[in-house]
Backbone as CSV, one residue per row, in Angstrom:
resi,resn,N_x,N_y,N_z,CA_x,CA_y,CA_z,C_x,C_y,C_z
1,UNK,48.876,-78.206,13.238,47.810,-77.332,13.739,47.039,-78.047,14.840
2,UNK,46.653,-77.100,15.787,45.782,-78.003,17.178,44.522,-77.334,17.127
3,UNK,43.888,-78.928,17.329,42.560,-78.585,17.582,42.228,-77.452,18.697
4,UNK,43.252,-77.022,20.012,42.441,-76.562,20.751,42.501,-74.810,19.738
5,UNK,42.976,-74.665,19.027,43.066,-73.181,18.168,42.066,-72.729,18.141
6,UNK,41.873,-71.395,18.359,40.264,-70.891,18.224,40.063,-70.581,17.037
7,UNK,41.039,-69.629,16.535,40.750,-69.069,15.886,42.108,-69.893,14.478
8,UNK,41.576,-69.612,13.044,41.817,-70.031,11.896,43.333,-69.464,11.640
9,UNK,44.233,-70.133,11.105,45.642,-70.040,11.370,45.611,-70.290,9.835
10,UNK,46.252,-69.880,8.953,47.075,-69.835,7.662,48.289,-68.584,7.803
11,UNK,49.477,-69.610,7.292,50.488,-68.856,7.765,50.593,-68.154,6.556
12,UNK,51.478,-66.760,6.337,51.532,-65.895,5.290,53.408,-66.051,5.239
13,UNK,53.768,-65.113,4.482,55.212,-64.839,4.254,56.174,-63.729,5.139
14,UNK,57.016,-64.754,5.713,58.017,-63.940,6.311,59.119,-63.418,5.494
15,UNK,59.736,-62.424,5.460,60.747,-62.019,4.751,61.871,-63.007,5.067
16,UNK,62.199,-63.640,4.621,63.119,-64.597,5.424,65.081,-63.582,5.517
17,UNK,64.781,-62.792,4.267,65.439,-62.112,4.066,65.879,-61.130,5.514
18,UNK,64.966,-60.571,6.226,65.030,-59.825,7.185,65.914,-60.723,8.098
19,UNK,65.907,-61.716,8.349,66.665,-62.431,9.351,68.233,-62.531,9.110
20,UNK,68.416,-62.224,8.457,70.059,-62.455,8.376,69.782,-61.850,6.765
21,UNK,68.689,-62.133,6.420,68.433,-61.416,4.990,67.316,-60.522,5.334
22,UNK,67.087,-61.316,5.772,66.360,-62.104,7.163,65.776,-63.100,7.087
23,UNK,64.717,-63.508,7.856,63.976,-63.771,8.035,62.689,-63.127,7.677
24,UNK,62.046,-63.084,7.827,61.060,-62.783,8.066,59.517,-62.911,7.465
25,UNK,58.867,-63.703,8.050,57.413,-62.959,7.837,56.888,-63.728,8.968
26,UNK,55.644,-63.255,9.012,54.879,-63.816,10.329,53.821,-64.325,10.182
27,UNK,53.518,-65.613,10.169,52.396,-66.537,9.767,50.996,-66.171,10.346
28,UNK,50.687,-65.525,9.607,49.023,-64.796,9.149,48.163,-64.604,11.043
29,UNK,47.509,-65.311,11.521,46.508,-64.781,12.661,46.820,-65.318,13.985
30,UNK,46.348,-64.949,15.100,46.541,-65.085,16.337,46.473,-66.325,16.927
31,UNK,47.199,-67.190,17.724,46.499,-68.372,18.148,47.183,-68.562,19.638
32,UNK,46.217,-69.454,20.170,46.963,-69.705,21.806,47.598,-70.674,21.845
33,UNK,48.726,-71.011,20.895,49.638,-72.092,21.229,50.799,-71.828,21.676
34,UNK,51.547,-72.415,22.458,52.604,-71.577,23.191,54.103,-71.652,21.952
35,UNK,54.631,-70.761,22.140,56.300,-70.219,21.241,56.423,-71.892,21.257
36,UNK,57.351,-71.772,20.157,57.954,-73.396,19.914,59.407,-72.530,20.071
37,UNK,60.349,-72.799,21.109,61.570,-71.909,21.838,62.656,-73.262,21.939
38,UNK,63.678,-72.631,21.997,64.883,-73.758,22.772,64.351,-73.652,24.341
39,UNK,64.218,-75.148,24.114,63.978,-75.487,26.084,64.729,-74.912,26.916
40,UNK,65.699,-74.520,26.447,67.040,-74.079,27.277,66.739,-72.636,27.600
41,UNK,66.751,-71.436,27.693,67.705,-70.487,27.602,67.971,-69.631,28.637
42,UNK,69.166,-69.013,27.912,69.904,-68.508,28.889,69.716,-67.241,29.505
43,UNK,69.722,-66.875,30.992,69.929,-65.400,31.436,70.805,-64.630,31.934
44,UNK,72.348,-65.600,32.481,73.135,-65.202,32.941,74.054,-64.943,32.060
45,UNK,75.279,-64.224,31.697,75.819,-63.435,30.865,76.812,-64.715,30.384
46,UNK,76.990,-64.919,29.459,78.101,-66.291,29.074,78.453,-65.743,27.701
47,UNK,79.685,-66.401,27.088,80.295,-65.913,26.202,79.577,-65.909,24.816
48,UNK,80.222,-64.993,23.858,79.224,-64.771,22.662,80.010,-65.561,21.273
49,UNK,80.989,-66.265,21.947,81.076,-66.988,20.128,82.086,-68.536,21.350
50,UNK,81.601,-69.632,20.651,81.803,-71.219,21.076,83.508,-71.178,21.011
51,UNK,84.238,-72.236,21.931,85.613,-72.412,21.476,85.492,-72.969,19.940
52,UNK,84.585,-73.858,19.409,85.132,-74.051,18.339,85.013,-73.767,17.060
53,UNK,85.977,-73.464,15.789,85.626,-72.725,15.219,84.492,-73.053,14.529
54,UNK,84.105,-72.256,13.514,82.875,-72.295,12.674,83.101,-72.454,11.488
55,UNK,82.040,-73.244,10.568,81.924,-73.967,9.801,81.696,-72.828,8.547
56,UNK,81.112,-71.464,8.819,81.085,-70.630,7.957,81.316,-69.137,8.716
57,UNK,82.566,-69.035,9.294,83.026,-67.602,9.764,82.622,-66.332,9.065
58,UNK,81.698,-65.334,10.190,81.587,-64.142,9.927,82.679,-63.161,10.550
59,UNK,83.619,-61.978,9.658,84.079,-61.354,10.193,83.638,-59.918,10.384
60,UNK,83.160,-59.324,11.351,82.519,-58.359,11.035,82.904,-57.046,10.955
61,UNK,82.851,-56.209,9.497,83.526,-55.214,9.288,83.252,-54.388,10.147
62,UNK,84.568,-53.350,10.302,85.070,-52.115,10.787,83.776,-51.379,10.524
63,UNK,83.822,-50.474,11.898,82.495,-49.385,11.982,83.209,-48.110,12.267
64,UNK,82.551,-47.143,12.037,82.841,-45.725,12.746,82.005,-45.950,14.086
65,UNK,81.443,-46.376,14.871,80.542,-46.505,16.063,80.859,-47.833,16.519
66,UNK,80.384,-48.115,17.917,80.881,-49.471,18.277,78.653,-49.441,18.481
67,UNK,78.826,-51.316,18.036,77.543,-51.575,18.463,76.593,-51.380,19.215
68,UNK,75.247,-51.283,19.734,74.702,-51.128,20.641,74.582,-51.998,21.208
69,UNK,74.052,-52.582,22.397,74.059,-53.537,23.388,72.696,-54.527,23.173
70,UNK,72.799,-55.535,23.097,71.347,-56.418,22.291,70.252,-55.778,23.099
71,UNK,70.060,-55.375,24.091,68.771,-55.059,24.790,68.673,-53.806,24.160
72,UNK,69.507,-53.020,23.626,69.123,-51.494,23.351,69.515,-51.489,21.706
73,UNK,69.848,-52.220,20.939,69.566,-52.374,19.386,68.591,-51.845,18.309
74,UNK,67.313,-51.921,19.454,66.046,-51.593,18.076,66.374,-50.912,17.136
75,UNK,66.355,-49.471,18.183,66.520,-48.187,17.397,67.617,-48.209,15.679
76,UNK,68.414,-48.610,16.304,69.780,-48.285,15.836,69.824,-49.587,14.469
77,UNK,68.557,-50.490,14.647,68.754,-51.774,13.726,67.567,-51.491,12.315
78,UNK,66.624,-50.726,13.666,65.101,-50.458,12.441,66.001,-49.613,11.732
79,UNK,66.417,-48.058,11.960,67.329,-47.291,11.036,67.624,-48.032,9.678
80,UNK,68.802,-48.890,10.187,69.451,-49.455,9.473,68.212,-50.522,8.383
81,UNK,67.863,-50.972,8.712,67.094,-51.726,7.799,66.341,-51.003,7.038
82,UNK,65.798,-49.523,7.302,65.274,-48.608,6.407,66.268,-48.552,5.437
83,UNK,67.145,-47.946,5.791,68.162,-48.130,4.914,68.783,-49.217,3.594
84,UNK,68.457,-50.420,4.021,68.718,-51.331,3.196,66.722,-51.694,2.308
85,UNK,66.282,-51.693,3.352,64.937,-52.074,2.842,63.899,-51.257,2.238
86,UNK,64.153,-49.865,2.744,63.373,-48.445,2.410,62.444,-48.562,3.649
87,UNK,61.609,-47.706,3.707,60.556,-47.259,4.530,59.761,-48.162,4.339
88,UNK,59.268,-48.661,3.085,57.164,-49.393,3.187,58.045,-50.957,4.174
89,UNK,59.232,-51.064,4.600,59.122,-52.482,5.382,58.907,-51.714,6.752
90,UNK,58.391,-50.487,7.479,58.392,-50.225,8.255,56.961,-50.498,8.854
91,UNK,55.953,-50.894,7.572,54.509,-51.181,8.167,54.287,-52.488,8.467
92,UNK,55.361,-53.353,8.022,55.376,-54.695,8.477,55.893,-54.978,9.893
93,UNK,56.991,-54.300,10.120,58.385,-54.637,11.297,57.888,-54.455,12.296
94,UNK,57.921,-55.212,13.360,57.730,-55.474,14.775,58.825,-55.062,15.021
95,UNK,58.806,-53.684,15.774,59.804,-52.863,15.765,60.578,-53.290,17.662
96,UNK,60.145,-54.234,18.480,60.994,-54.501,19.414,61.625,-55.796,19.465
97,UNK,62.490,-56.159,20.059,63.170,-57.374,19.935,63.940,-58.192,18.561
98,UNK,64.008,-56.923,17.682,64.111,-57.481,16.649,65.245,-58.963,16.165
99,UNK,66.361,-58.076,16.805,67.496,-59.406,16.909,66.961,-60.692,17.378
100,UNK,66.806,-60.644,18.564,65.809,-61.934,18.842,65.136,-62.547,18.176
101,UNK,63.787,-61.887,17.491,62.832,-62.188,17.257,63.385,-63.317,16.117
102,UNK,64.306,-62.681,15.167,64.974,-63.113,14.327,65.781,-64.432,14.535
103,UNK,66.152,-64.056,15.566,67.135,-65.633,15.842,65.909,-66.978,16.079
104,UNK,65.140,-66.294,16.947,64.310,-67.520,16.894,63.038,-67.978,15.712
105,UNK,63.272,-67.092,14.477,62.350,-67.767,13.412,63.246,-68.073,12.487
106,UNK,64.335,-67.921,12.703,65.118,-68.600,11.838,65.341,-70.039,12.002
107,UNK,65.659,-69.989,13.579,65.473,-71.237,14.405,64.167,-72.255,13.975
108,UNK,63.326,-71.979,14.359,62.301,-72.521,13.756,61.505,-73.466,12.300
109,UNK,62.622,-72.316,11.372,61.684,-72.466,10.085,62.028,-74.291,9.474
110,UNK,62.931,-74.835,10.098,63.075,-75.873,9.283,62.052,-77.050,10.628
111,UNK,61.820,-76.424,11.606,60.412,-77.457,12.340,59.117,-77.184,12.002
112,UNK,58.131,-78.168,12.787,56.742,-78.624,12.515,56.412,-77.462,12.641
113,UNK,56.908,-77.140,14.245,55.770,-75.442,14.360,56.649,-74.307,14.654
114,UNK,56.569,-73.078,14.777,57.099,-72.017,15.011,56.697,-71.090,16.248
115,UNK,57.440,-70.424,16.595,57.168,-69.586,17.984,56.335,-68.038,16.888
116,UNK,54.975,-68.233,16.736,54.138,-67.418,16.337,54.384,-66.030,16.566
117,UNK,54.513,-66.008,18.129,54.695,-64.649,19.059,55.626,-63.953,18.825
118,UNK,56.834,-64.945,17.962,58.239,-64.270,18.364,58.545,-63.928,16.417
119,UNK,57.627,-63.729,15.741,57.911,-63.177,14.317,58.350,-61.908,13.969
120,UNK,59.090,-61.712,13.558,59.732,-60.229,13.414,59.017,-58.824,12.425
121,UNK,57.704,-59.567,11.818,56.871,-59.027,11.056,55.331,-58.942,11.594
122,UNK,54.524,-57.987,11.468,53.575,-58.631,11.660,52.652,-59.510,10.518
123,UNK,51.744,-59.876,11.015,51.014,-60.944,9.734,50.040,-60.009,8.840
124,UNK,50.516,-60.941,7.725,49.527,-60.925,6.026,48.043,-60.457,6.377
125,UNK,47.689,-59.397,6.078,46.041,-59.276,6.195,45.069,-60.426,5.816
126,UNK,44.022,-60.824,5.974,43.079,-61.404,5.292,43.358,-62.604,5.250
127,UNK,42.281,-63.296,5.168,42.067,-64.933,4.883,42.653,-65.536,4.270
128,UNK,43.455,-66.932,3.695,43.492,-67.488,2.683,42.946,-67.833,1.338
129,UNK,43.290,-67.663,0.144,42.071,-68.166,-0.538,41.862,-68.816,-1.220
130,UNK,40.634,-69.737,-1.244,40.956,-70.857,-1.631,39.448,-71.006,-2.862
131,UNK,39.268,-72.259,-3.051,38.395,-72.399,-4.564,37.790,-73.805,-4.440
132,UNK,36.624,-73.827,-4.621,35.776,-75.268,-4.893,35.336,-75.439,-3.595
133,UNK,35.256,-76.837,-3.235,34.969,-77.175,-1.922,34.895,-78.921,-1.872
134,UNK,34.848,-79.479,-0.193,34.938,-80.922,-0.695,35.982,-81.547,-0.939
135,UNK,35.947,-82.696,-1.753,37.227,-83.143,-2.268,37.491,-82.671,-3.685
136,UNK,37.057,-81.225,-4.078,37.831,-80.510,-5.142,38.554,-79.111,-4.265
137,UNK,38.444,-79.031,-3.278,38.982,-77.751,-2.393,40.169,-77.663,-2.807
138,UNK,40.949,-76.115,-3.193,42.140,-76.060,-3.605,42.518,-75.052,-3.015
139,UNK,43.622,-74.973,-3.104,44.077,-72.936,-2.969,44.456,-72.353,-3.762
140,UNK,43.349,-71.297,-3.792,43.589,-69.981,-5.109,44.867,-69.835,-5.306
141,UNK,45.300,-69.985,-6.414,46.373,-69.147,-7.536,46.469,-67.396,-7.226
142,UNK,45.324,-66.907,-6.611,45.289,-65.393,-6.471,45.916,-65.486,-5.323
143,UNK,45.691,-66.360,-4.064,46.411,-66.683,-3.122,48.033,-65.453,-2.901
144,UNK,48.491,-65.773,-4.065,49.660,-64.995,-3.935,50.116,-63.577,-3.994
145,UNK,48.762,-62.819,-4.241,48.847,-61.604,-4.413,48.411,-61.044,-3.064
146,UNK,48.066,-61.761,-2.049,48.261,-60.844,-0.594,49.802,-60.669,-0.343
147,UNK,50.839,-60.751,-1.057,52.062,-60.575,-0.268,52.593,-60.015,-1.508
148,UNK,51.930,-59.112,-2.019,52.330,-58.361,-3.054,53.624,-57.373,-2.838
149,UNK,52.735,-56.661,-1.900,53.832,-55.451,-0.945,55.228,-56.062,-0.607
150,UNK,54.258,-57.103,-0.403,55.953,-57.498,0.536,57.237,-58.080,-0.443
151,UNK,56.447,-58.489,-1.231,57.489,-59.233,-2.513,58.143,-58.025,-3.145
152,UNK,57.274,-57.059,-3.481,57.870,-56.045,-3.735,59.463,-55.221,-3.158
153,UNK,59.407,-55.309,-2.240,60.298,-54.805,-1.219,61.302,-55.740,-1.427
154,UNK,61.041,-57.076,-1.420,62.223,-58.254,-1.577,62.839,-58.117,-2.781
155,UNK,61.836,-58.212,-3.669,62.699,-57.862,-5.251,63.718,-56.816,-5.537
156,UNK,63.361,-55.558,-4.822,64.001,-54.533,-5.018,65.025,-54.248,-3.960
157,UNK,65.698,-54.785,-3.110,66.453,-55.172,-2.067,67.372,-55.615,-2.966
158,UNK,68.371,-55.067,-2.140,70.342,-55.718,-2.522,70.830,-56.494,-1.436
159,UNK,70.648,-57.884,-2.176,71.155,-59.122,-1.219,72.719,-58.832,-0.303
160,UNK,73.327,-58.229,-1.249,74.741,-57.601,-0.471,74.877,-57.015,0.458
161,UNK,73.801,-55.542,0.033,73.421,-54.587,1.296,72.965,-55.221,2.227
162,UNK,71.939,-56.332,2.084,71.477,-57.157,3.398,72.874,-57.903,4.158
163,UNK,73.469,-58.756,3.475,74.578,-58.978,3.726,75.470,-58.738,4.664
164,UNK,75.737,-57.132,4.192,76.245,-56.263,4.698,76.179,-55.981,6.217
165,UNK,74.840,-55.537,6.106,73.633,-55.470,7.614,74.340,-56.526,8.432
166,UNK,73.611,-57.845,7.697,73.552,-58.499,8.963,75.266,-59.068,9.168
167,UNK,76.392,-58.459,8.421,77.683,-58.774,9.147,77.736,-57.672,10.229
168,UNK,77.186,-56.393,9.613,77.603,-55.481,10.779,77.023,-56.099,12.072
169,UNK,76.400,-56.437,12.215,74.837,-56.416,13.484,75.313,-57.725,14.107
170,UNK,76.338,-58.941,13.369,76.382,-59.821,13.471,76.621,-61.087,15.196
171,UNK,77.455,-59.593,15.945,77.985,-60.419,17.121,76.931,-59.800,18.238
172,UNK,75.629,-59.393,17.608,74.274,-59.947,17.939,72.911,-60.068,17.883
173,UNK,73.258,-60.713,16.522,72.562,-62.249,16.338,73.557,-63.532,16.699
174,UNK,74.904,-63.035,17.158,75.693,-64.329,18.121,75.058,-64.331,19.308
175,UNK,74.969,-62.848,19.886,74.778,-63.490,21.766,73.266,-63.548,21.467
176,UNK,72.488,-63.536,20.506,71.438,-63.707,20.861,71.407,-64.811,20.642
177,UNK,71.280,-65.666,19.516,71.547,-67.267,19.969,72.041,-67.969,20.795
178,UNK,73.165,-67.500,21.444,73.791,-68.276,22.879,72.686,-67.761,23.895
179,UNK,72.059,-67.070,24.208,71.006,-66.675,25.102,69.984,-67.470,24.823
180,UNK,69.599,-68.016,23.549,68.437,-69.147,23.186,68.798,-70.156,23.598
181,UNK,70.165,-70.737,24.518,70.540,-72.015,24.582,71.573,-72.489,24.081
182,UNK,72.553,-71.714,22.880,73.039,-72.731,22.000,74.754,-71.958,22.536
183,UNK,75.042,-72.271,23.589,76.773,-71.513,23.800,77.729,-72.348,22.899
184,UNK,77.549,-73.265,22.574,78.235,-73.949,21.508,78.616,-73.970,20.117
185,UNK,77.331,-73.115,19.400,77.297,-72.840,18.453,77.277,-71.655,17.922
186,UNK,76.952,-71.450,16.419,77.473,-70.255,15.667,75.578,-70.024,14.870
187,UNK,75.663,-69.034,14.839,74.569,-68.610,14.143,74.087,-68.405,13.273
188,UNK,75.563,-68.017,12.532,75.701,-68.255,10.883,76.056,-69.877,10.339
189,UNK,76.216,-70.478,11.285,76.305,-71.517,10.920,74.536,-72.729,10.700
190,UNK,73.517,-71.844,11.648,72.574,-72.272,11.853,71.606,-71.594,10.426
191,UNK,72.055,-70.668,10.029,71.605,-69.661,9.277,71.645,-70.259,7.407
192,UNK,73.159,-70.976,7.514,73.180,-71.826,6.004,72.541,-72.558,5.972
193,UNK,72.446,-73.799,7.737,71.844,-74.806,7.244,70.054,-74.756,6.722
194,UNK,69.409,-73.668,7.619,68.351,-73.331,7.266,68.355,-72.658,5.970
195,UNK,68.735,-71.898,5.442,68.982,-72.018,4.078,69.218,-73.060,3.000
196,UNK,69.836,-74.142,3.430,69.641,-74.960,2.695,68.393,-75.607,2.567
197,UNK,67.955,-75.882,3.728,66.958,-76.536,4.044,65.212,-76.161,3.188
198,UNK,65.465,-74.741,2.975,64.043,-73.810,2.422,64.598,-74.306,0.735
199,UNK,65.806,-74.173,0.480,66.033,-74.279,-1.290,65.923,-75.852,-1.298
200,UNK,65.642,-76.661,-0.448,65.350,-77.567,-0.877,63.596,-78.009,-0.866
201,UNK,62.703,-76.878,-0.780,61.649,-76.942,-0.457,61.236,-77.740,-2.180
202,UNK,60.153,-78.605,-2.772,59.587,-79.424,-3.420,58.481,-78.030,-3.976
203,UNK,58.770,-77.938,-5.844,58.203,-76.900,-6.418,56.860,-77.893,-6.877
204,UNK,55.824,-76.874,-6.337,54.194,-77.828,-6.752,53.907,-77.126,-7.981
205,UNK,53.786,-77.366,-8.755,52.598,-77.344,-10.443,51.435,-77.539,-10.065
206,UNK,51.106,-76.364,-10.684,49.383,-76.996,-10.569,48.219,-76.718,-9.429
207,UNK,47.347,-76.916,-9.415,46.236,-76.537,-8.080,46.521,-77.416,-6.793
208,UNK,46.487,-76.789,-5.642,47.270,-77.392,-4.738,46.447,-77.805,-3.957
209,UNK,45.855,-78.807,-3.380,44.465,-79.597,-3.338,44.708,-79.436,-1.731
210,UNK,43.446,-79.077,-0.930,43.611,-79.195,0.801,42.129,-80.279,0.639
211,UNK,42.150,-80.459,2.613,41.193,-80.650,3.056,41.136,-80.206,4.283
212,UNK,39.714,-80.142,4.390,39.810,-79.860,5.587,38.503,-80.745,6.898
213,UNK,39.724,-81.250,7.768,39.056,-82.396,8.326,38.402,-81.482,9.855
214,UNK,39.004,-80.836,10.135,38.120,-79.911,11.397,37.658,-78.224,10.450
215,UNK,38.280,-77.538,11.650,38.248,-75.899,11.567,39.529,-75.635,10.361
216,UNK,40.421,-76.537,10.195,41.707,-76.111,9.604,41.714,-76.623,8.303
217,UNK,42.486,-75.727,7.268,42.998,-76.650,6.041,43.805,-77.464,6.727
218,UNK,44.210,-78.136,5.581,45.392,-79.010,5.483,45.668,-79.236,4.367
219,UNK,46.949,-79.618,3.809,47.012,-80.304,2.208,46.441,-81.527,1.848
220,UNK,46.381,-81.807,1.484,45.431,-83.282,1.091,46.508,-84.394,0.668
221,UNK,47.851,-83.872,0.120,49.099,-84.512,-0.072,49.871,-84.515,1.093
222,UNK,49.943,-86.053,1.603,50.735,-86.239,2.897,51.991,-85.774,2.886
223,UNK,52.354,-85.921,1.887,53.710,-85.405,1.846,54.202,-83.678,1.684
224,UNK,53.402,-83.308,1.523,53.396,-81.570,1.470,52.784,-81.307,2.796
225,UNK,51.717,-82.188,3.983,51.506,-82.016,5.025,52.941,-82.006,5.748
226,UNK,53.464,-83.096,5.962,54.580,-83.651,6.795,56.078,-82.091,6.504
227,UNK,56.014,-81.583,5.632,57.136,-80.466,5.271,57.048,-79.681,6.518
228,UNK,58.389,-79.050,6.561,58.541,-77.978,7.625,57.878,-76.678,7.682
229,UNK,57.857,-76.064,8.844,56.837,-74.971,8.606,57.472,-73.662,7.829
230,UNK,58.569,-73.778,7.490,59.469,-72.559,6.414,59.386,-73.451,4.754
231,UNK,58.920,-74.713,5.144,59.033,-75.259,3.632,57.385,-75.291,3.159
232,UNK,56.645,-75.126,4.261,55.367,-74.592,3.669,54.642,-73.738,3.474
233,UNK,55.308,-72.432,4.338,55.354,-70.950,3.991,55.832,-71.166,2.395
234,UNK,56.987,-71.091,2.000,57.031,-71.019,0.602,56.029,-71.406,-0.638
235,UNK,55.375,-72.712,-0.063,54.724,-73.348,-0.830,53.233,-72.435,-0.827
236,UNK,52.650,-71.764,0.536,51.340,-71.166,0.300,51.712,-70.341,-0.119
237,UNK,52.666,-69.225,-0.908,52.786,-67.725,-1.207,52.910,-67.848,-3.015
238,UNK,52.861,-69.506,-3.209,52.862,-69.681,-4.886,54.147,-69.896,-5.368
239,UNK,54.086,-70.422,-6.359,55.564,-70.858,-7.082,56.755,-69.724,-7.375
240,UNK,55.658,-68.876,-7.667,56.527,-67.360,-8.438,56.828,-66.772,-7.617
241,UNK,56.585,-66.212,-6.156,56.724,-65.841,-5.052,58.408,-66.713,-4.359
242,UNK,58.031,-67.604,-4.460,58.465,-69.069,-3.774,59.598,-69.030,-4.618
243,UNK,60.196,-68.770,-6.135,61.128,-68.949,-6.639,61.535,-67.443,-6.303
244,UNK,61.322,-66.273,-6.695,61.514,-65.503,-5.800,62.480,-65.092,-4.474
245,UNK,61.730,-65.772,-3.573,62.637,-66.087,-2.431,63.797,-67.140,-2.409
246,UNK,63.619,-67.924,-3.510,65.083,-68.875,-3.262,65.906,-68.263,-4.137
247,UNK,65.652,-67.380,-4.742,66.890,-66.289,-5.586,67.705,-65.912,-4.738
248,UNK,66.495,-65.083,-3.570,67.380,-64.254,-2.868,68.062,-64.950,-1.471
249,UNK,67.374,-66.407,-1.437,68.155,-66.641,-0.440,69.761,-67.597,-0.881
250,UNK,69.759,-68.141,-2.677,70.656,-68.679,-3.247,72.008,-66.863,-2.797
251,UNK,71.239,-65.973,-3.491,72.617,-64.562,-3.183,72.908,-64.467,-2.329
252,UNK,71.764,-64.778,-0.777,72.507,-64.309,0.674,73.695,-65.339,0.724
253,UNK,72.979,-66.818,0.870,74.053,-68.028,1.163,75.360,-67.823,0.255
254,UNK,75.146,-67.279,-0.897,77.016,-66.957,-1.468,77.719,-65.458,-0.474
255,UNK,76.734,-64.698,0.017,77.658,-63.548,0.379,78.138,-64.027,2.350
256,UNK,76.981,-64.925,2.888,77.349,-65.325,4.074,78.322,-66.680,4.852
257,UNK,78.149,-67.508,3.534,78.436,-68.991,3.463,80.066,-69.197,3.056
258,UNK,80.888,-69.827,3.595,82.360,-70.054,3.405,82.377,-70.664,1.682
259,UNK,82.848,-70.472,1.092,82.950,-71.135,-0.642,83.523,-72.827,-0.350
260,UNK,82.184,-73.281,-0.901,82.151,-74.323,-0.681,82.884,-75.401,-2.111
């Protein structure tokens, strides 16, 4: 977090599911720090899958329709995700750029910071909340009931049907990653390792102690500071939340991931 922030930043829950399950959620309030992006990317038209092969091949099933073109997707992707997700994910969804938006918070979630701007959800209402003050400052246990709605929707979601989705949709979220920079690589391949990376997030017991040395929390445990910013999304949405999401991201990684 940077001091020059005006305004108070606590990140909330992305569906991570939406991203390939997805992704998704969008870390709670506004701030002027610029996208955390691949330095690279691309505008001129270059190929959509690397010469070499991939480490976890998507093949993407047979359609009655041929895809839409990544710039003209929305339409044709929000649909579809009604479909798998129902309607109430329609008050969350940042309904342009979605493919994108997606590639690059997926990108993200296993670094320090995230491209804020580029979340495929919009953010968690309301403040954080927290309890005591000082060096007893904690974060509320109730904490976890702002992402009620949204958990809701995750629970009741078919990891398959997501699955499904994101094989259909799949060759782009390819060119959209080679457009972030990466012509070399595979997306689903970027997609396990970040998956691995969140199920290996560190389960906290207990009251989860901050401080706060400016305008910002912080954890008060260096070592829960130093975690990635997808491994500390999990950790502010609560344990039960947080196990939750590694259910559903343990079902995506078996329906997307080569059998290991």
């Amino acid at each position: 977090m940077q001091d020059d922030v005006k305004k108070y930043l606590w990140w909330g829950i992305p569906i991570i599911v939406v991203a390939g399950l997805g992704a998704a959620l969008y870390y709670g309030r506004k701030h002027k720090e610029a996208p955390v992006v691949a330095e690279q990317v691309r505008t001129e038209p270059v190929a959509t899958a690397p010469d070499q092969p991939s480490n976890h091949p998507i093949d993407a099933p047979s359609a009655d329709k041929p895809l839409p073109s990544l710039g003209e997707s929305d339409s044709a992707l929000q649909e579809s995700l009604a479909e798998v997700f129902g309607r109430p994910l329609e008050q969350f969804l940042v309904p342009k750029n979605i493919v994108r938006h997606v590639v690059v918070t997926v990108d993200n979630l296993p670094r320090k910071k995230t491209a804020i701007q580029m979340w495929p959800l919009h953010p968690t209402g309301g403040l954080p909340l927290v309890e005591g003050q000082d060096d007893a400052l904690t974060l509320s246990a109730q904490n976890s009931t702002r992402y009620a709605t949204l958990m809701a929707i995750v629970r009741n979601t078919d990891t398959r049907q997501v699955a499904a989705l994101y094989k259909r949709y799949y060759p782009l979220f390819q060119e959209a990653y080679t457009e972030l920079g990466y012509p070399d690589a595979y997306f689903n391949n970027r997609l396990v390792e970040v998956i691995d990376h969140l199920l290996q997030t560190p389960e906290v017991t207990g009251p989860i102690k901050l401080t706060q040395p400016g305008v910002f929390y912080q954890y008060a445990d260096p070592t829960l500071e130093e975690l990635s910013a997808g491994q500390k999304l999990l950790i502010r949405m609560g344990s039960e939340n947080a196990s939750t999401l590694k259910m559903k991201l343990r079902e995506l990684r078996r329906e997307v991931a080569k059998r290991e």
